[in-house]
Each structure stands twice: as C-alpha cells, then as structure tokens.
Residue, then its C-alpha position, 0 to 999 in steps of 0.5 A: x434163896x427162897x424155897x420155890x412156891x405157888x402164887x396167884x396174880x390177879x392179872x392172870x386170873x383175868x386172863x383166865x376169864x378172857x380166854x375164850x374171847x382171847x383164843x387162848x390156853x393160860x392154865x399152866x401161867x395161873x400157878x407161879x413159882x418163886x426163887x429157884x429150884x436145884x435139880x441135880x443130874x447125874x449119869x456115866x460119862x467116863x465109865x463103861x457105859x460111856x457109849x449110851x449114857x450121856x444121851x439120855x443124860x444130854x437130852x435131860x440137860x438140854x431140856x431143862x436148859x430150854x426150860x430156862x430159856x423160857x423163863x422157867x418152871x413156872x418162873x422158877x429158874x432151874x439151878x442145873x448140876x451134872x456128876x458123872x458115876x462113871x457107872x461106879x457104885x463108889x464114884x456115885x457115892x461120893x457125887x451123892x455125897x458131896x451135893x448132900x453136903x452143899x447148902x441147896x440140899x435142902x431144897x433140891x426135889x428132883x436127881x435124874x440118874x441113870x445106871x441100875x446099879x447106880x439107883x440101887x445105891x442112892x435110892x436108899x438114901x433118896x428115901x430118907x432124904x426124900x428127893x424123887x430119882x427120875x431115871x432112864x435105868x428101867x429095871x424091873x425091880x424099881x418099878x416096886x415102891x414097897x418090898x415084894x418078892x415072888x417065887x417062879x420056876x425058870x426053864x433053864x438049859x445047862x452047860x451039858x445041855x440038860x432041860x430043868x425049871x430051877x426055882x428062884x426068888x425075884x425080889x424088890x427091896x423097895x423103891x419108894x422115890x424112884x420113877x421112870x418114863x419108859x417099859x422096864x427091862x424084864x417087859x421088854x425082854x418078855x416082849x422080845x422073846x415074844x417077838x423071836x418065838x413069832x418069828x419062828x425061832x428054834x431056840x433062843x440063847x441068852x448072851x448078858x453081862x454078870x455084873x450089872x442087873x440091867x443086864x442080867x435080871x431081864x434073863x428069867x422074865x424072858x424065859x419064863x415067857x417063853x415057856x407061857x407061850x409054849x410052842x417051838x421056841x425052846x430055851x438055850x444056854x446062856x453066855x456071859x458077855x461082860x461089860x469089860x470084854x475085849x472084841x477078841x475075847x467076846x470072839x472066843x466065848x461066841x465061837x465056842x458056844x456055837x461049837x459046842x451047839x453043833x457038836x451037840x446036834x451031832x450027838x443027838x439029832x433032834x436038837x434044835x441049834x440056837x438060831x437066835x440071841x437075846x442080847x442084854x448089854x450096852x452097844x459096844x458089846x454088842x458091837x464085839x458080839x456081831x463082829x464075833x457072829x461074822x466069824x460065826x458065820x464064815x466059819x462055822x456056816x450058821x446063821x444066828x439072829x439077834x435081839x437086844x434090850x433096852x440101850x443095845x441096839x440104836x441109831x448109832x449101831x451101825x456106824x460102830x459095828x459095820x455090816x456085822x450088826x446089819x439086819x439087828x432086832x432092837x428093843x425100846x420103849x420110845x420111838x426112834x429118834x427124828x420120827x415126826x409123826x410123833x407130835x413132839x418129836x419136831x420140838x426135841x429134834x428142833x432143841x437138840x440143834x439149838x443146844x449143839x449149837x450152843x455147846x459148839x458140838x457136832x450136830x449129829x451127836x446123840x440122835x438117839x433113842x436115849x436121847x428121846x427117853x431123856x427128853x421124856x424124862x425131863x418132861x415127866x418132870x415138869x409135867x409133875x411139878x406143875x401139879x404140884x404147883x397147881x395145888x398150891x403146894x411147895x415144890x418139895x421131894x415129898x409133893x413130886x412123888x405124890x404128883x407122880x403117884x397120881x399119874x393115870x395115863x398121863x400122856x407125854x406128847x406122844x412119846x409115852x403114856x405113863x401111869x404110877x400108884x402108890x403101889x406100882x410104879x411100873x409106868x407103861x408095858x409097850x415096847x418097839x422092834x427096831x432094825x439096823x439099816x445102813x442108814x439108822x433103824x426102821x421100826x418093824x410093826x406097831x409097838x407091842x404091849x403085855x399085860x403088866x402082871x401083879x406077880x411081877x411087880x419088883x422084877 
C-alpha cells in the first residue's frame, strides 16, 4: 500500500479562486491524501473497566467509520483496528506487540487507547516508534512530554485522626507522544474540591482505588487545593474503594469508616464528621458505594454527599445504582451527551444512531459523556492530520505530534478548546458539575476553570 501524501489538483485550486462566486468553503478538499492510513484503537472491553470504556472507545470507531463513509481523511480511507487491554498491563502488551509485528506497522500515525495504566505501559514504546497515542485516560502526568518532578506538602489526616502535611514527589517520566482532549484528572479534582469547599462542606473524605492511578493521583492535588483555599473545608481520611470490590465489601469498608467518624466526634466534640466524599473510581463502584452511604444513612443517621472524577458519574448511573446514587455530583470536561445547544452535539447524536443501526445495537447504548470525549478525540485527530496534510507533509507519528504541538485554542466544535506546546501538553483547565436526575444528569452552573500552574505540570 502507498504511504498517505498530500497532492494538489489544479481543479481544485480553481475552485478555491471560484469560492466566492461559489458560496463556498473548499479549504479542507486543496490537500488530498493518497492510499490508506492504519490506525489502531485499543481500550477495555472485558476487563474491570468494561462499564465505561467502551464508550469512548465506541464513539472513536464510529467516527472514523463516518470518516470513511465520506470518502476519508483527505481520500485516505482509514484501515480501523480494535484490541481490547482488558485494563491489563500484560494484555495491552501483547495487542502492542502483535500489530508491531504486522506489515502496516510502519505506516500507522495514530493509537487512540484508554486505561492509565495502560499508556503508562505503551508510551515508552510509542516514543520509540513514534506513533502519537491520543487517549481518553487524562492523568495529570501525561500532560508532561518531558521528566518533571515537584515536591509539595500534603495536609493529610490519618487513621488516629492525626493533622500533618506529608511531603511527597509528584513526578512525570515523560510522555512525549501522548495527547489527550479533555481537563486532566488531578484539575478536575482540584475543581471538585472547589466546587465542595463552596458548597459549604465541613470535611471532605477521599474514597479511591490503590491500584490504578487514574484513581489514586488525582487525591494529593484535590488536598492540597483545598488547603490553598483555606476556609471551613478541612481534610478527611481516605478509603480504599478498590476496583475488584464486591458491594458487600465496599458495604463494610463504608460502614466503618462513618463509625469511626462518629465515634471520634464523640471523643472530641469539635470534630467536624466528614459530610462529603471524593470519589475517584469507575461507575460500578460508585454504584456499590451509594448503595453503602443507603445504609449509612438508615443506620448510622448521616447524610454524606458525594463527588466524582472523571468516568464515575454519568448518564448511566442512575439506572445502575437506583435512588441511592440520586442527588450525585459529577466531574467531566465534555458536556453531557445529547445537549444540542453545543454546535456539534446534533452530528455526534445524529452518527451515534446511524452506527447502532448499522451494528444491529440497541440505541441507547452509550449515550454518555465518554461517548462525547471519544468523539472529541477522534475529531482532534483529523483536525491534526489535516494540518499536516496541509503542509504538505507525509502523514506520519512524527508530523502528528508536531501538528498537535502547534495547537493554541484550537476549538473542536464546541466540545472543548484545546492547546498543546512542545513543553506542555495539558490540553484545557474547564471542568462541568453534573447531578444525577432519575432521568440522566443536569449540569449545575456554567463550566469552572483554574489556572493551569507550571508547577503542576506532569501530575
């Protein structure tokens, strides 16, 4: 197969002088591509994270099979391919493996993947084989292309309910080739804490699995935000809410910890009870843990609210976890999925039916906020090729991080604004509160932004 190239047709360069008389815009038909592109997709689809991930991983596909549909990149059809991680360092290993081993390698730009641990484990060997990874797994430390480390003190509360600030090294190895669309976890947990300390909280606890950093490195940003912003807002213990937790476990480890809340109110009055919960995990386990804050309630009489991170609360929440998960604040950077008063929002909703026909699925299936960042993703991704083509360059890993590097509020439809240096590729700070309604989720203000400090680059 020929590698993908930009040529010029004089035909359409006539166009291009006729385009006023025309009513026209035919700057993205001047570039063409020629032969095909490969482009490699890869996400949990059986694994733990199996509730979420597919979404965004669906929403990739569907667009690029449109893509097609319409004659291409440019012309260039797109050669599609998915493998499934399982959210397994190991299983991502050996799909990596397997495609580098395929005749197309070579010419592939592009591997959409989702999973933190997961880009923890190809990015190394992206950078050496130069292939960009877009991807829907917004840790804070890929937002860093070069090592960066910082140290910080983080107000911490132990297990005897101790106050100290431990010091602790937030650091990056690096990850030059890896790009994402949305608010990276720890911004958005900043945000989340912002938005508990404003709406009163006491003490905010933090509930989190130990075994993934999509979970677990969002924590210390969210803390030491809240000691920035000072105020009522103290610091609370944390809980390991693991991935693999069954309901009736996750029932016990909550129950405890607010026995242990009121027995420690009872030794020392003064004690402000945590009232509210961060939650960083997927949305099956924040199913189990409003089903365990039920039980809080009926038995232990205490009213606990709760925020999550990024994939914990969505469309789909309430329809898993019932009247326990009702009243819920979410974190996400994209705007909910089927709100047509953002421009691009009647295309996705529109191509998101068309591709469940196609594949004989129910329609309702993943009308989700993941959904929508995949989509966004997918987008991004053209939106950079083009560029390249545009220069006249061949479409290769290399051009691709170059044209992303060159992004400055590059805006995507209305779904997100998105900028990238060859310094810094934390993409935006703007983050949406969401509710869980019996009938989805409504957004609770206008959408947040902070800052996007250089000393917390690459966490």
């Amino acid at each position: 197969m020929r590698r993908a190239t930009a040529t010029l047709g004089l035909g359409l360069l006539c166009l291009a002088g006729c385009a006023k008389v025309l009513g026209i815009d035919p700057d993205r038909y001047l570039v063409r591509c020629e032969g095909t592109v490969p482009v490699k997709i890869l996400y949990d689809i059986t694994g733990p994270t199996r509730d979420v991930s597919p979404h965004g991983g669906k929403a990739t596909e569907d667009y690029l099979r449109r893509l097609n549909d319409e004659g291409g990149l440019r012309g260039c059809q797109l050669e599609i391919e998915v493998g499934d991680t399982r959210y397994d360092k190991a299983a991502a290993l050996e799909v990596y493996q397997a495609w580098q081993a395929k005749p197309e390698w070579s010419r592939v730009p592009v591997i959409f993947a989702g999973g933190t641990p997961v880009i923890q484990t190809i990015a190394p060997l992206t950078a050496q084989d130069e292939k960009v990874i877009i991807t829907l797994a917004q840790a804070g430390e890929f937002g860093a292309p070069q090592p960066a480390a910082h140290d910080v003190m983080v107000p911490t509360l132990n297990s005897s309910f101790s106050e100290a600030l431990i010091p602790a090294r937030k650091q990056s190895p690096g990850y030059p080739t890896v790009f994402f669309a949305g608010t990276d976890y720890t911004t958005s947990a900043r945000l989340a804490a912002s938005f508990a300390w404003r709406s009163g909280a006491q003490r905010l606890g933090f509930f989190y699995c130990s075994t993934s950093g999509f979970c677990s490195d969002p924590v210390d940003g969210a803390k030491t935000f809240l000691k920035v912003m000072g105020g009522q807002t103290k610091v609370g213990r944390d809980l390991h809410v693991e991935l693999s937790d069954t309901e009736e476990l996750v029932e016990q480890k909550v129950l405890a910890y607010f026995q242990q809340e009121l027995d420690q109110k009872a030794k020392d009055g003064s004690y402000a009870m945590v009232d509210w919960v961060w939650f960083g995990n997927t949305r099956i386990t924040l199913t189990h843990l409003g089903r365990a804050l039920h039980r809080v309630r009926s038995q232990l009489g205490l009213e606990v609210k709760v925020i999550g991170n990024t994939f914990a609360v969505d469309e789909g929440l309430y329809a898993q976890c019932g009247e326990p998960c009702l009243g819920f604040f979410g974190m996400q950077s994209s705007p909910a999925f089927g709100d047509l008063s953002v421009p691009g929002m009647a295309a996705l909703v529109e191509n998101h039916q068309a591709m469940r026909q196609r594949d004989g699925e129910a329609p309702e299936l993943y009308r989700t906020m993941a959904y929508v960042q995949g989509y966004v993703a997918a987008k991004a991704f053209q939106i950079a090729a083009e560029r390249v083509l545009d220069a006249g360059k061949p479409l290769t890993g290399a051009a691709l991080k170059e044209s992303f590097e060159s992004f400055a509020n590059v805006q995507i439809d209305g779904f997100a604004t998105v900028s990238a240096t060859p310094t810094d590729h934390r993409p935006q700070s703007t983050a949406r509160v969401f509710k869980v309604l019996v009938d989805g989720v409504e957004q609770v203000g206008q959408p947040s932004s902070v800052p996007l400090e250089a000393d917390w680059l690459g966490w």
